[in-house]
mmCIF file as Biopython writes it, N, C-alpha, C and O atoms, coordinates in Angstrom:
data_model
#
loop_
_atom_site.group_PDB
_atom_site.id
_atom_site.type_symbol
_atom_site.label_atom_id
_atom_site.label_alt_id
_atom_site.label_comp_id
_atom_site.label_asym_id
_atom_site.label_entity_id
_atom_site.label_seq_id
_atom_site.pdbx_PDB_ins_code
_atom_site.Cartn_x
_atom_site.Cartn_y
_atom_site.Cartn_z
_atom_site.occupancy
_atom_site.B_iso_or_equiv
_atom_site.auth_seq_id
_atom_site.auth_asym_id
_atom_site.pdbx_PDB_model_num
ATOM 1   N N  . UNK A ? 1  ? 115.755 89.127 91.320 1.0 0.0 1  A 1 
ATOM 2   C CA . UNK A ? 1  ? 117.072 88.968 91.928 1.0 0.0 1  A 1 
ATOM 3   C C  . UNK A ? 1  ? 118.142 89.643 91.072 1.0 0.0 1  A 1 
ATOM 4   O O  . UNK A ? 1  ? 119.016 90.347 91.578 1.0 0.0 1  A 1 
ATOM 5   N N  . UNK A ? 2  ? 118.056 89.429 89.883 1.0 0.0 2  A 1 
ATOM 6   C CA . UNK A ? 2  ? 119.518 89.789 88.612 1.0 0.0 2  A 1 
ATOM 7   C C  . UNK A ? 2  ? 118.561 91.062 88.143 1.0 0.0 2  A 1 
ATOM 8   O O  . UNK A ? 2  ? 119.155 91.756 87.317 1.0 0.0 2  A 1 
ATOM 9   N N  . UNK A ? 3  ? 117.563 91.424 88.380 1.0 0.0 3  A 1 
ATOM 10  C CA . UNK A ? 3  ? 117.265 92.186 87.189 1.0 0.0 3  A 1 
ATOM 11  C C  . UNK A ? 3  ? 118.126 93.854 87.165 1.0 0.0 3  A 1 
ATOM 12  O O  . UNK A ? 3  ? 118.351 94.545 86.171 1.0 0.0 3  A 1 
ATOM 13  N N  . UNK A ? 4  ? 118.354 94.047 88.116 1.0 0.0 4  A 1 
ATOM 14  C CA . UNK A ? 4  ? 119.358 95.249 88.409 1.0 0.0 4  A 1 
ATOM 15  C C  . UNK A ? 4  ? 120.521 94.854 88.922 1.0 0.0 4  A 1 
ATOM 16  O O  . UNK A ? 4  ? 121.060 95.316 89.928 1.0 0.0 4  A 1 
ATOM 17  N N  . UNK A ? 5  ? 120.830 94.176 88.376 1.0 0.0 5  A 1 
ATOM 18  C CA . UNK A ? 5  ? 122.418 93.879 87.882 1.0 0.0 5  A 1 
ATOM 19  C C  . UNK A ? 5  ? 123.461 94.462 87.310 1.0 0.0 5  A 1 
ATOM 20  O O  . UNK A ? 5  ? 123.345 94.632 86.096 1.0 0.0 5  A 1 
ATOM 21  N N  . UNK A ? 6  ? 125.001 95.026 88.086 1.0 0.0 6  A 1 
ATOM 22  C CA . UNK A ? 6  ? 125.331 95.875 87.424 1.0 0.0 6  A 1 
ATOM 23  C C  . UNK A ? 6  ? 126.164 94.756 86.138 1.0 0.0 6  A 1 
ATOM 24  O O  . UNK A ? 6  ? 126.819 93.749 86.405 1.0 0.0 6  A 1 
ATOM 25  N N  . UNK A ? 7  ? 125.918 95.248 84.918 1.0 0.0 7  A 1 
ATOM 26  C CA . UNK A ? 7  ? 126.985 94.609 84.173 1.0 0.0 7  A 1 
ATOM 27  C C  . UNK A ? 7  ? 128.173 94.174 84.270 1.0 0.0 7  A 1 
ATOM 28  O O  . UNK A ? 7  ? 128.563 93.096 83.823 1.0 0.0 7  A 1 
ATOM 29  N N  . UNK A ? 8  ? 128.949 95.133 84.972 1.0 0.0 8  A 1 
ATOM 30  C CA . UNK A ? 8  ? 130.053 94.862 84.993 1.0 0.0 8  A 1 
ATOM 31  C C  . UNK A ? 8  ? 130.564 93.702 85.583 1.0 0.0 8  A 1 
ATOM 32  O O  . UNK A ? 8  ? 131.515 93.017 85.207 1.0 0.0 8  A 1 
ATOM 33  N N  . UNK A ? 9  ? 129.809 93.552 86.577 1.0 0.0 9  A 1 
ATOM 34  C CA . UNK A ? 9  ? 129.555 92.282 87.658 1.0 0.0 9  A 1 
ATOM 35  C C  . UNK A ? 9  ? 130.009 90.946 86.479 1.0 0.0 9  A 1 
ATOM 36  O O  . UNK A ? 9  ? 131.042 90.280 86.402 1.0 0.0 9  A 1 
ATOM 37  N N  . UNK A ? 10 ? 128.839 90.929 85.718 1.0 0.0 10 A 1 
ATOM 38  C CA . UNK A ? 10 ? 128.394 89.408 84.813 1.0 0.0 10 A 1 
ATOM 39  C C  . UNK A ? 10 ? 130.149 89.663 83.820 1.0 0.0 10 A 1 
ATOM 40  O O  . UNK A ? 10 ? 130.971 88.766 83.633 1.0 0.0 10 A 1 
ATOM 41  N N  . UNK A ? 11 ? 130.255 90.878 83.432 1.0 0.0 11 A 1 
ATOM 42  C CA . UNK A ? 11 ? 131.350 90.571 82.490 1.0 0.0 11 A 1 
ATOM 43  C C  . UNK A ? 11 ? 132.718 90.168 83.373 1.0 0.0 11 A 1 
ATOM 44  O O  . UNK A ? 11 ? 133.668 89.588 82.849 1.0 0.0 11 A 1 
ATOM 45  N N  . UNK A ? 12 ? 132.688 90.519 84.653 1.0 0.0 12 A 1 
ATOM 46  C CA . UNK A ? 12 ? 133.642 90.270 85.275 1.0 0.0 12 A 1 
ATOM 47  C C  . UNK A ? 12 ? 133.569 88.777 85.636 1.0 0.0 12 A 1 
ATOM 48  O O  . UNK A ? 12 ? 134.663 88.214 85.646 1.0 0.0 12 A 1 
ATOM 49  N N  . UNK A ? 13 ? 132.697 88.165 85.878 1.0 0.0 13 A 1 
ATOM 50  C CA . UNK A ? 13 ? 132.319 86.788 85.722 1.0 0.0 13 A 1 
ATOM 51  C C  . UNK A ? 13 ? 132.884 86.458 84.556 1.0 0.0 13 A 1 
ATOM 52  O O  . UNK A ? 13 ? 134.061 86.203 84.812 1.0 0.0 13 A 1 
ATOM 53  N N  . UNK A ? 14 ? 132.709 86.346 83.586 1.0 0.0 14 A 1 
ATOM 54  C CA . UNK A ? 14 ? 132.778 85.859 82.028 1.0 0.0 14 A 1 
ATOM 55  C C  . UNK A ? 14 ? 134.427 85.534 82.243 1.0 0.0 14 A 1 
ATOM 56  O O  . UNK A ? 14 ? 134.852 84.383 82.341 1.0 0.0 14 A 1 
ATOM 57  N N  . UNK A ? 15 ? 135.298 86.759 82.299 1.0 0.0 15 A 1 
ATOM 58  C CA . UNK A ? 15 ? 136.134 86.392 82.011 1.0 0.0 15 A 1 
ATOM 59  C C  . UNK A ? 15 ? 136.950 85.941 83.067 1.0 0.0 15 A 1 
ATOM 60  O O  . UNK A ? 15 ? 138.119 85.607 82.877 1.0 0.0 15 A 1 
ATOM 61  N N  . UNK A ? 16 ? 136.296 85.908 84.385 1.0 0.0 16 A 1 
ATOM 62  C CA . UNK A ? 16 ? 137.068 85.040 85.359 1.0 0.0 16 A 1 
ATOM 63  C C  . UNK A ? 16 ? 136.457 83.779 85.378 1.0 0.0 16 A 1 
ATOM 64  O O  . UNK A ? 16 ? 136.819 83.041 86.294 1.0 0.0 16 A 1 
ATOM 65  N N  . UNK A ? 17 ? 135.441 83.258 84.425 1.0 0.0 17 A 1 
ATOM 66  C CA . UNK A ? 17 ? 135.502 81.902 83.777 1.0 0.0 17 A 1 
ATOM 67  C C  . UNK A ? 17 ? 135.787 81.541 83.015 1.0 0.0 17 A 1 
ATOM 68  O O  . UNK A ? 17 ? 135.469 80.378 82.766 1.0 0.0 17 A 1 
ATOM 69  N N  . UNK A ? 18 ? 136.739 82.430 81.937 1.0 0.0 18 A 1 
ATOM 70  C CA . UNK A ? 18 ? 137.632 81.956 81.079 1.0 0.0 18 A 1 
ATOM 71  C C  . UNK A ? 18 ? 139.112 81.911 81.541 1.0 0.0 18 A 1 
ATOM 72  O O  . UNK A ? 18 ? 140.007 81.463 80.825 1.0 0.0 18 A 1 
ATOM 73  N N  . UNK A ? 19 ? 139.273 82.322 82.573 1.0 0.0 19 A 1 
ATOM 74  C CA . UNK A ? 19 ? 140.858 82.535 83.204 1.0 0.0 19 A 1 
ATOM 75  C C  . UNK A ? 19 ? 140.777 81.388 84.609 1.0 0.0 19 A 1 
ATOM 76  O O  . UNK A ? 19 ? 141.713 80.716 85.040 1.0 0.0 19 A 1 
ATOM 77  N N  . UNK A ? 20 ? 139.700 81.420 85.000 1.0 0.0 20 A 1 
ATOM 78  C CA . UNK A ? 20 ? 140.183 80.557 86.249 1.0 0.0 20 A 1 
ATOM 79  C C  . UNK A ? 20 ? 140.802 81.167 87.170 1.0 0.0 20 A 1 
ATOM 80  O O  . UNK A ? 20 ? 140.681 80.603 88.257 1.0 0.0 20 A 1 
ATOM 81  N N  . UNK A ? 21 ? 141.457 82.148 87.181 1.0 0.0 21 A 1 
ATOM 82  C CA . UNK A ? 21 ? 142.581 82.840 88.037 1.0 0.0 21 A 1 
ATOM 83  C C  . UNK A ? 21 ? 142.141 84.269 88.159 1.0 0.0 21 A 1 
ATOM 84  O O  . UNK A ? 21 ? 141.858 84.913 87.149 1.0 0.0 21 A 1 
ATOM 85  N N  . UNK A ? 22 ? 142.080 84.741 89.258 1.0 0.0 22 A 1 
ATOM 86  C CA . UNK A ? 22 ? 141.753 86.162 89.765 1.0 0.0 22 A 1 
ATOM 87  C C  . UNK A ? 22 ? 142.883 87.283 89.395 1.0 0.0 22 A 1 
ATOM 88  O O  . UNK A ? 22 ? 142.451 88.404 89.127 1.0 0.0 22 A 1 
ATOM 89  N N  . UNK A ? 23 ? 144.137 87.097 89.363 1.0 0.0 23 A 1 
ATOM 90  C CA . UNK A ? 23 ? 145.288 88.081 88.918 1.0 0.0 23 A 1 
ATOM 91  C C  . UNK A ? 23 ? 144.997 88.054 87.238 1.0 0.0 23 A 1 
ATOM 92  O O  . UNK A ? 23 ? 144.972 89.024 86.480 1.0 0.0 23 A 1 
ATOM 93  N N  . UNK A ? 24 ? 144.854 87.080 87.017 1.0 0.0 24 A 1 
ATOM 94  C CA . UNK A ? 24 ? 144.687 87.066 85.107 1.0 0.0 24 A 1 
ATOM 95  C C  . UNK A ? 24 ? 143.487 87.733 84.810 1.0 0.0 24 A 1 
ATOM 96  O O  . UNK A ? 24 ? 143.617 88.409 83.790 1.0 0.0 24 A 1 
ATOM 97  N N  . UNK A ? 25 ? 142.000 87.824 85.476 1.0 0.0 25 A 1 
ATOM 98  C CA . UNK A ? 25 ? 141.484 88.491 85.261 1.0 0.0 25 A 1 
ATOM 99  C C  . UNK A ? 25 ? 141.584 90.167 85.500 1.0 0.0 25 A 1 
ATOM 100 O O  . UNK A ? 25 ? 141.264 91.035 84.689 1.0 0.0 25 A 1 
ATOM 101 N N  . UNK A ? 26 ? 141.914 90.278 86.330 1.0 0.0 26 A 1 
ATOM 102 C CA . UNK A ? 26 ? 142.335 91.621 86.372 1.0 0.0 26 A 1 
ATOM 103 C C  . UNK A ? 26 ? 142.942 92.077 85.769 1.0 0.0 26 A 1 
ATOM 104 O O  . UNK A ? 26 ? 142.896 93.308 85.765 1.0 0.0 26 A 1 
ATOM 105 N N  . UNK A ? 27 ? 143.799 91.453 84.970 1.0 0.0 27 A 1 
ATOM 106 C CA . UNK A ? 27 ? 144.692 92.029 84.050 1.0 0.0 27 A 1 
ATOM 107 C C  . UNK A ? 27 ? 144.258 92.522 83.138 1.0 0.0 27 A 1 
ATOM 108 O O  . UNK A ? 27 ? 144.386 93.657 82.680 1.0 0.0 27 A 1 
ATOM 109 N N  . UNK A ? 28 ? 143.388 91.162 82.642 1.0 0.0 28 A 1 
ATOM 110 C CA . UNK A ? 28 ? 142.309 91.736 81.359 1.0 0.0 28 A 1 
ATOM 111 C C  . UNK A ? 28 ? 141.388 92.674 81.390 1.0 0.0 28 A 1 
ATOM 112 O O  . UNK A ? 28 ? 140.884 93.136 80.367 1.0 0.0 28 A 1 
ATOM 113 N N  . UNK A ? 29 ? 141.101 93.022 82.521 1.0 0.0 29 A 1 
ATOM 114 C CA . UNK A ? 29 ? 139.749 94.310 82.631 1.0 0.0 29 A 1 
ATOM 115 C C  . UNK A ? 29 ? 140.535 94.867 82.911 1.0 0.0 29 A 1 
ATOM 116 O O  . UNK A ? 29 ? 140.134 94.712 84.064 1.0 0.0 29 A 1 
ATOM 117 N N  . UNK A ? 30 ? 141.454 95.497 83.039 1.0 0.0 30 A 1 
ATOM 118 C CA . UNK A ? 30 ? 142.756 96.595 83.747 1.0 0.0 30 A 1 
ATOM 119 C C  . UNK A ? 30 ? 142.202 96.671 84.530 1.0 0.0 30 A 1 
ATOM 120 O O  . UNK A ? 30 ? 141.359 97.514 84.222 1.0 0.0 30 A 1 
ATOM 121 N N  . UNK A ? 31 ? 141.933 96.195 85.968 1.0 0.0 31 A 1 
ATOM 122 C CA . UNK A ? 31 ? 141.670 96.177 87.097 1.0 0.0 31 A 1 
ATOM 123 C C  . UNK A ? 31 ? 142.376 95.858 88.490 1.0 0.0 31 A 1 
ATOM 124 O O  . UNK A ? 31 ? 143.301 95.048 88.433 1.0 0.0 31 A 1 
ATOM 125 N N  . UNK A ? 32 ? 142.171 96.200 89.282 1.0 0.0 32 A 1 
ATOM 126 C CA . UNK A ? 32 ? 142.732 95.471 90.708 1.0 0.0 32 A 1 
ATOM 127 C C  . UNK A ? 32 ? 142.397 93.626 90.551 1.0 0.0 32 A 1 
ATOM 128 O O  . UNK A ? 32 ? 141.791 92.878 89.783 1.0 0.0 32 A 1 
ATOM 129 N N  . UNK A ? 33 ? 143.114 93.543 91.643 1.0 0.0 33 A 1 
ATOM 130 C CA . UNK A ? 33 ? 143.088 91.834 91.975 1.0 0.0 33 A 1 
ATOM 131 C C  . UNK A ? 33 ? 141.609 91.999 92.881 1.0 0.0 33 A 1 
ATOM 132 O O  . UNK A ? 33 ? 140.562 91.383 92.683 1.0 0.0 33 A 1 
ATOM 133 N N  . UNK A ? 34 ? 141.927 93.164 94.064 1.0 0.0 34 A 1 
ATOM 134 C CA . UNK A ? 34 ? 141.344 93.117 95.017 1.0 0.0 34 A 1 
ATOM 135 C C  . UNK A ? 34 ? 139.216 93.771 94.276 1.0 0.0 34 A 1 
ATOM 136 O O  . UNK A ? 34 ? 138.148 93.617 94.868 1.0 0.0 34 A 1 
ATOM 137 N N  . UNK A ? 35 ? 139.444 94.347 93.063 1.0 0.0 35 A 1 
ATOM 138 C CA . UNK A ? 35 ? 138.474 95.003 92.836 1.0 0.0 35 A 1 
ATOM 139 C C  . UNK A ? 35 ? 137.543 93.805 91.945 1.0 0.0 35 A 1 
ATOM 140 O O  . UNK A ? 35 ? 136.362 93.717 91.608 1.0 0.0 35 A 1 
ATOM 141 N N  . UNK A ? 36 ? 138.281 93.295 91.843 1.0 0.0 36 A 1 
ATOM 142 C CA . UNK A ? 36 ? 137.552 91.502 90.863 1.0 0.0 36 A 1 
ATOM 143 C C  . UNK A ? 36 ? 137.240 90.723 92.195 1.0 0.0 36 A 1 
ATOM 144 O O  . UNK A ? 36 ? 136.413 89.814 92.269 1.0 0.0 36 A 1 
ATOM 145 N N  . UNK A ? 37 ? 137.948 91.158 93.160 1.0 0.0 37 A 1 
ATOM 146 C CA . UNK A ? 37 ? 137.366 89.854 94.249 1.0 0.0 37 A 1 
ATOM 147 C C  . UNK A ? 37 ? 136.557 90.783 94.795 1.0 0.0 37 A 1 
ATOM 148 O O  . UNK A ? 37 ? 135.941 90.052 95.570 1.0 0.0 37 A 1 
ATOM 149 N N  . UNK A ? 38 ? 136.122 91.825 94.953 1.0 0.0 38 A 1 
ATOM 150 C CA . UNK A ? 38 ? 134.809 92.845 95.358 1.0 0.0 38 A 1 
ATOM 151 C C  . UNK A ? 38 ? 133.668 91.994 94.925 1.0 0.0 38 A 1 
ATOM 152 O O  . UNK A ? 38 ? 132.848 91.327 95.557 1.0 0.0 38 A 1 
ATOM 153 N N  . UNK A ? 39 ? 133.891 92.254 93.447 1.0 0.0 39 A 1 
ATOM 154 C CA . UNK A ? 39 ? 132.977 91.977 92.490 1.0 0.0 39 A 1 
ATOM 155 C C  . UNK A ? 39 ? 132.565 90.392 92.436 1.0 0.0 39 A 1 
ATOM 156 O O  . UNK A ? 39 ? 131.339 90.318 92.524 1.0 0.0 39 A 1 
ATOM 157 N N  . UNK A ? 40 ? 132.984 89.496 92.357 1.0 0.0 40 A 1 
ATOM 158 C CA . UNK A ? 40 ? 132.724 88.259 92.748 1.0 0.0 40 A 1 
ATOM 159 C C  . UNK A ? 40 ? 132.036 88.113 94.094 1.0 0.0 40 A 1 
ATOM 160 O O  . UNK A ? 40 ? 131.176 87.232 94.104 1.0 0.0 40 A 1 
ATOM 161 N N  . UNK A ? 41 ? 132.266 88.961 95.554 1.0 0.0 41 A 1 
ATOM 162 C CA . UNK A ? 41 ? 131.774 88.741 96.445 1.0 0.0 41 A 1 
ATOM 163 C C  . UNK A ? 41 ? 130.158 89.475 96.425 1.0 0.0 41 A 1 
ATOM 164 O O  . UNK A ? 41 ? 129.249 89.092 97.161 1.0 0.0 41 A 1 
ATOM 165 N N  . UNK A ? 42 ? 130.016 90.807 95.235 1.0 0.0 42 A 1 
ATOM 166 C CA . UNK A ? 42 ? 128.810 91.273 95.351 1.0 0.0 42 A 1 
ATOM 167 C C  . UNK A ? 42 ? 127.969 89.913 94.411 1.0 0.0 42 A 1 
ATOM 168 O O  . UNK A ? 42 ? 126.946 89.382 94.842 1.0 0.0 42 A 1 
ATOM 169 N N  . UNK A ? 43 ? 128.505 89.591 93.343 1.0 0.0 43 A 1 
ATOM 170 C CA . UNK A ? 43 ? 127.661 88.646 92.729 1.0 0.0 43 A 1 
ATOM 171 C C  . UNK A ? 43 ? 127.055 87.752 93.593 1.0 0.0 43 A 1 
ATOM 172 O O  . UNK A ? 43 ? 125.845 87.656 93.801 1.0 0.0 43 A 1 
ATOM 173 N N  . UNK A ? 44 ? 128.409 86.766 94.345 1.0 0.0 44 A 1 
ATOM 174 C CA . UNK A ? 44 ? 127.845 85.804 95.076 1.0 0.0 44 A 1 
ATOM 175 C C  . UNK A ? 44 ? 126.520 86.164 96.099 1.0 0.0 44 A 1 
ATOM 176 O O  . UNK A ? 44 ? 125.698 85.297 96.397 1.0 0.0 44 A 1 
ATOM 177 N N  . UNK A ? 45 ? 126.453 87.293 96.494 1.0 0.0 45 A 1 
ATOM 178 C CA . UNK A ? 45 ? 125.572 88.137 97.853 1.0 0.0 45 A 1 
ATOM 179 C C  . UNK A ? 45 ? 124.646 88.114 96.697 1.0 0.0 45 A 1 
ATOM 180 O O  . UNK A ? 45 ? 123.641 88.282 97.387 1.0 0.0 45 A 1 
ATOM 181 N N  . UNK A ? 46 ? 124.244 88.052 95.669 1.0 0.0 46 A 1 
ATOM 182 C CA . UNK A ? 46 ? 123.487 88.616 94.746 1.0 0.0 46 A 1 
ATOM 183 C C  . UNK A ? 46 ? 122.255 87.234 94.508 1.0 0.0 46 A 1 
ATOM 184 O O  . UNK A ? 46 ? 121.060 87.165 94.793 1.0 0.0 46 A 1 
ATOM 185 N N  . UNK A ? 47 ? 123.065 86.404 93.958 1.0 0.0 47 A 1 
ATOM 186 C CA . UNK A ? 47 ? 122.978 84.980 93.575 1.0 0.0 47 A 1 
ATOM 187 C C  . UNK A ? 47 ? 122.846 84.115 94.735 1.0 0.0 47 A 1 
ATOM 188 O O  . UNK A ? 47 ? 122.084 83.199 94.424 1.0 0.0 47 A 1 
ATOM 189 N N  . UNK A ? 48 ? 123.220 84.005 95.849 1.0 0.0 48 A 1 
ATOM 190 C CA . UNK A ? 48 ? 122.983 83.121 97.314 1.0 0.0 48 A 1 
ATOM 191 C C  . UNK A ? 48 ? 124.104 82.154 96.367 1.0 0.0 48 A 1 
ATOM 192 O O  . UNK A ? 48 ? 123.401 81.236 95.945 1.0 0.0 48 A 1 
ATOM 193 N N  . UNK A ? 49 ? 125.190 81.999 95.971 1.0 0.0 49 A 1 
ATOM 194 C CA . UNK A ? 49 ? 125.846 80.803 95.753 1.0 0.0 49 A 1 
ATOM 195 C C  . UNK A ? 49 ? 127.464 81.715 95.591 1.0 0.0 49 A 1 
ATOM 196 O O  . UNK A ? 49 ? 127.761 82.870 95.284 1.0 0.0 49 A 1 
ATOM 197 N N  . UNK A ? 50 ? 128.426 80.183 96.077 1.0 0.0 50 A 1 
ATOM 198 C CA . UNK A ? 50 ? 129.782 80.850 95.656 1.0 0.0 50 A 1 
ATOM 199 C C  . UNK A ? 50 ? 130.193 80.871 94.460 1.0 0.0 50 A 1 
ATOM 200 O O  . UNK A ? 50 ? 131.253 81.465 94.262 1.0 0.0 50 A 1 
ATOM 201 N N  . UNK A ? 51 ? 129.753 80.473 93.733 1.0 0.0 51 A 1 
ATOM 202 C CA . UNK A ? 51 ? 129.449 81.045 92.395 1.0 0.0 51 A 1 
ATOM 203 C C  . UNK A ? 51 ? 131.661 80.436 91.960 1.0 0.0 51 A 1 
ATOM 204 O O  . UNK A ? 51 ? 132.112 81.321 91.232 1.0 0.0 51 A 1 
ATOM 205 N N  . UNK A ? 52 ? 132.391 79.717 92.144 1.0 0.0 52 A 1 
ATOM 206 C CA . UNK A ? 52 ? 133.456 79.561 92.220 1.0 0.0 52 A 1 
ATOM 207 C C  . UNK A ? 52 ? 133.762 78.773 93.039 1.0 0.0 52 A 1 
ATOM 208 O O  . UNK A ? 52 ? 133.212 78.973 94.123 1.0 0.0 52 A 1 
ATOM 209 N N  . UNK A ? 53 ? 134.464 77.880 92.994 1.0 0.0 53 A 1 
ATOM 210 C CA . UNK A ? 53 ? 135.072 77.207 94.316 1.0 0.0 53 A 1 
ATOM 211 C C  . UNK A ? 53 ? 136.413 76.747 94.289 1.0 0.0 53 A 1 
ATOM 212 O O  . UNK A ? 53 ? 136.799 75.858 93.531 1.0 0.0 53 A 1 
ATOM 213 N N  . UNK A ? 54 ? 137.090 77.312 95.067 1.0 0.0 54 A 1 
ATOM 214 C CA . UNK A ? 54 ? 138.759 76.740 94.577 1.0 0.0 54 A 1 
ATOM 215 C C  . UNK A ? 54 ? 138.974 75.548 95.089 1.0 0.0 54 A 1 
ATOM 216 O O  . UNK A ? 54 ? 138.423 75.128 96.106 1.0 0.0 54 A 1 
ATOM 217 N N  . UNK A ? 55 ? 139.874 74.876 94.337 1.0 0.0 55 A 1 
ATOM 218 C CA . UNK A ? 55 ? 140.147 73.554 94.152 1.0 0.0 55 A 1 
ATOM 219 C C  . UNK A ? 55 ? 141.750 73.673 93.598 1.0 0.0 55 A 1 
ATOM 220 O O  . UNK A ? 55 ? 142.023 73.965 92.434 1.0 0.0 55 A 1 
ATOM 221 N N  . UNK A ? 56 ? 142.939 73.341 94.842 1.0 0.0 56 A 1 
ATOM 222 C CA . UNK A ? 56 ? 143.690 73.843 95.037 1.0 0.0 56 A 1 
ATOM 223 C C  . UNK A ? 56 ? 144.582 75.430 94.204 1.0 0.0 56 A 1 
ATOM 224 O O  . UNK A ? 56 ? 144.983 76.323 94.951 1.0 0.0 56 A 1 
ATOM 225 N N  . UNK A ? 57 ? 144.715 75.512 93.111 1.0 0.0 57 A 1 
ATOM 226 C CA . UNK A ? 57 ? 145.089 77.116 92.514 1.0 0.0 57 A 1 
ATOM 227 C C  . UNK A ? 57 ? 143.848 77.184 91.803 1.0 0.0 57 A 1 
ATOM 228 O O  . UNK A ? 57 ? 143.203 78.164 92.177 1.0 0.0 57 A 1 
ATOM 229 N N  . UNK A ? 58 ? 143.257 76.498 90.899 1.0 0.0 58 A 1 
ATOM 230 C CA . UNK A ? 58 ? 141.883 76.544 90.471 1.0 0.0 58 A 1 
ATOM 231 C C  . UNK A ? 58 ? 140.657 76.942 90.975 1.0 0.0 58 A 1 
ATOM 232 O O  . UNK A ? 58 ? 140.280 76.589 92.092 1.0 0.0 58 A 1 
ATOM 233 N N  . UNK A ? 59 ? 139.738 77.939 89.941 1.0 0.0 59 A 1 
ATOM 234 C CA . UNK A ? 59 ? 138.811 77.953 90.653 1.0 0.0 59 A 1 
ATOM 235 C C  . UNK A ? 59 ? 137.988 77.503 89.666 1.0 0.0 59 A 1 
ATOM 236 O O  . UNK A ? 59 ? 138.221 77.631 88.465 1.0 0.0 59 A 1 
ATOM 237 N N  . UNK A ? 60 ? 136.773 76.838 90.269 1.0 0.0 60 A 1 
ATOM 238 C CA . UNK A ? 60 ? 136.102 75.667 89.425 1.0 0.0 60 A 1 
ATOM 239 C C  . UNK A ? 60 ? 134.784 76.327 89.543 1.0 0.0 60 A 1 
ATOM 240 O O  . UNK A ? 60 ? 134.504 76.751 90.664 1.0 0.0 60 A 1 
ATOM 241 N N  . UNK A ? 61 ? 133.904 76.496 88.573 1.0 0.0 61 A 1 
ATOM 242 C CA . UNK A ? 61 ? 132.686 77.658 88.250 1.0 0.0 61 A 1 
ATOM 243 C C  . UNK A ? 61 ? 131.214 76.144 88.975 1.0 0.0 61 A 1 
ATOM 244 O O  . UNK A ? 61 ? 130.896 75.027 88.567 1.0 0.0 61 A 1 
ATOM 245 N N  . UNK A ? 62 ? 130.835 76.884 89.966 1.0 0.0 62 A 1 
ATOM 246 C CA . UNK A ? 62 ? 129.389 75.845 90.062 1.0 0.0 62 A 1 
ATOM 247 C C  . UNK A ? 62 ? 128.698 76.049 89.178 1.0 0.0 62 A 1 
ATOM 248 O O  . UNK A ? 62 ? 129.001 77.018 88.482 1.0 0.0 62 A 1 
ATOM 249 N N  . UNK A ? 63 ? 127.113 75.016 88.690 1.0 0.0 63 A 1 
ATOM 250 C CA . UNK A ? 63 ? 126.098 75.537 87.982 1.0 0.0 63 A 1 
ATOM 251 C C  . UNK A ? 63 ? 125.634 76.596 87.598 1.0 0.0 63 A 1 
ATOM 252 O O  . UNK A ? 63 ? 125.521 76.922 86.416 1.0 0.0 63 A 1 
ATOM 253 N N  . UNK A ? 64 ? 125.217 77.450 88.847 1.0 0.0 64 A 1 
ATOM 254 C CA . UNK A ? 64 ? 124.818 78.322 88.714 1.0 0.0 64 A 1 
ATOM 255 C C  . UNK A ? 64 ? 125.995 79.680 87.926 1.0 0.0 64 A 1 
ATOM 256 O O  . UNK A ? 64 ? 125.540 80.440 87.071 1.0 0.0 64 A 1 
ATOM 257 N N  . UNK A ? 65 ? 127.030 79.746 88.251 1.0 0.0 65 A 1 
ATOM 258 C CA . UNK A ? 65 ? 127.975 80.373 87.505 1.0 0.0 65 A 1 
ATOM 259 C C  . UNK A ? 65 ? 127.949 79.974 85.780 1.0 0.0 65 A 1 
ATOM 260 O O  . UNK A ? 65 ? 128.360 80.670 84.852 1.0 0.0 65 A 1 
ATOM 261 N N  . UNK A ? 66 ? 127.415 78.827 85.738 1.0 0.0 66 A 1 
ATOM 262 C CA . UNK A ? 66 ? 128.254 78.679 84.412 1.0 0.0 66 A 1 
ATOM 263 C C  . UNK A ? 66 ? 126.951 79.246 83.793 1.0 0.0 66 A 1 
ATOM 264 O O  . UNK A ? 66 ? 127.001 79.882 82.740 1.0 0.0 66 A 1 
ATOM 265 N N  . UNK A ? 67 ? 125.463 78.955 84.625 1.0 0.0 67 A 1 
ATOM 266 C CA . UNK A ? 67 ? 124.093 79.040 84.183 1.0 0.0 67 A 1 
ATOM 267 C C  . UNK A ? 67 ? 124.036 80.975 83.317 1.0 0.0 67 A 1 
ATOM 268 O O  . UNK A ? 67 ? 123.576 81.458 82.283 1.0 0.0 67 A 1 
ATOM 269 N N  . UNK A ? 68 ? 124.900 81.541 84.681 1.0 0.0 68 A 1 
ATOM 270 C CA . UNK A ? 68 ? 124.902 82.761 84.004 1.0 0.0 68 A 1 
ATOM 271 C C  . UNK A ? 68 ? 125.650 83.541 83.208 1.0 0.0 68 A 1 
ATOM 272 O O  . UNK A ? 68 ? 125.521 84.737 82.951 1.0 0.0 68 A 1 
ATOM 273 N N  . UNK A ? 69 ? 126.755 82.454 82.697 1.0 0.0 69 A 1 
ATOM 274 C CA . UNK A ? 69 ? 127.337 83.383 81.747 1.0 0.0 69 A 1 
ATOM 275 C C  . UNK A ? 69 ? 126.685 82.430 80.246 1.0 0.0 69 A 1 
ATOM 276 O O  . UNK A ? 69 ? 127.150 82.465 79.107 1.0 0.0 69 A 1 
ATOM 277 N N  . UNK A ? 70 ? 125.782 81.826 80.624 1.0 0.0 70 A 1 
ATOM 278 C CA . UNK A ? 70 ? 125.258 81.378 79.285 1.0 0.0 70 A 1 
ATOM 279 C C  . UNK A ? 70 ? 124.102 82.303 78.412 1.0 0.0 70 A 1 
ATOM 280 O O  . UNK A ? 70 ? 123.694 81.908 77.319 1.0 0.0 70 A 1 
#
């Protein structure tokens, strides 16, 4: 499933589980808003999980999210 994984994917994970927030991550990868929420939607297609779940401005990392940035 992960084994051809693009990196960028997982690091873009990482630090939108240290930010919680999709504009803050982008900031930090000098990226789009819209190009971090690409990337979150290929992971999730990747993984079968939403991998995130917002909880009103928060987004709150499921198991499996947290499983893979470990």
């Amino acid at each position: 499933m992960l084994n051809n994984i693009n990196l960028n994917l997982l690091r873009s994970l990482h630090v939108l589980l240290e930010e919680c927030h999709v504009s803050r991550t982008a900031e930090r990868l000098h990226v789009t808003q819209s190009a971090v929420s690409r990337q979150l939607a290929q992971l999730r297609e990747l993984c079968g999980d939403p991998l995130l779940v917002r909880q009103g401005n928060l987004l709150i990392p499921t198991p499996r999210a947290l499983a893979l940035k470990a």
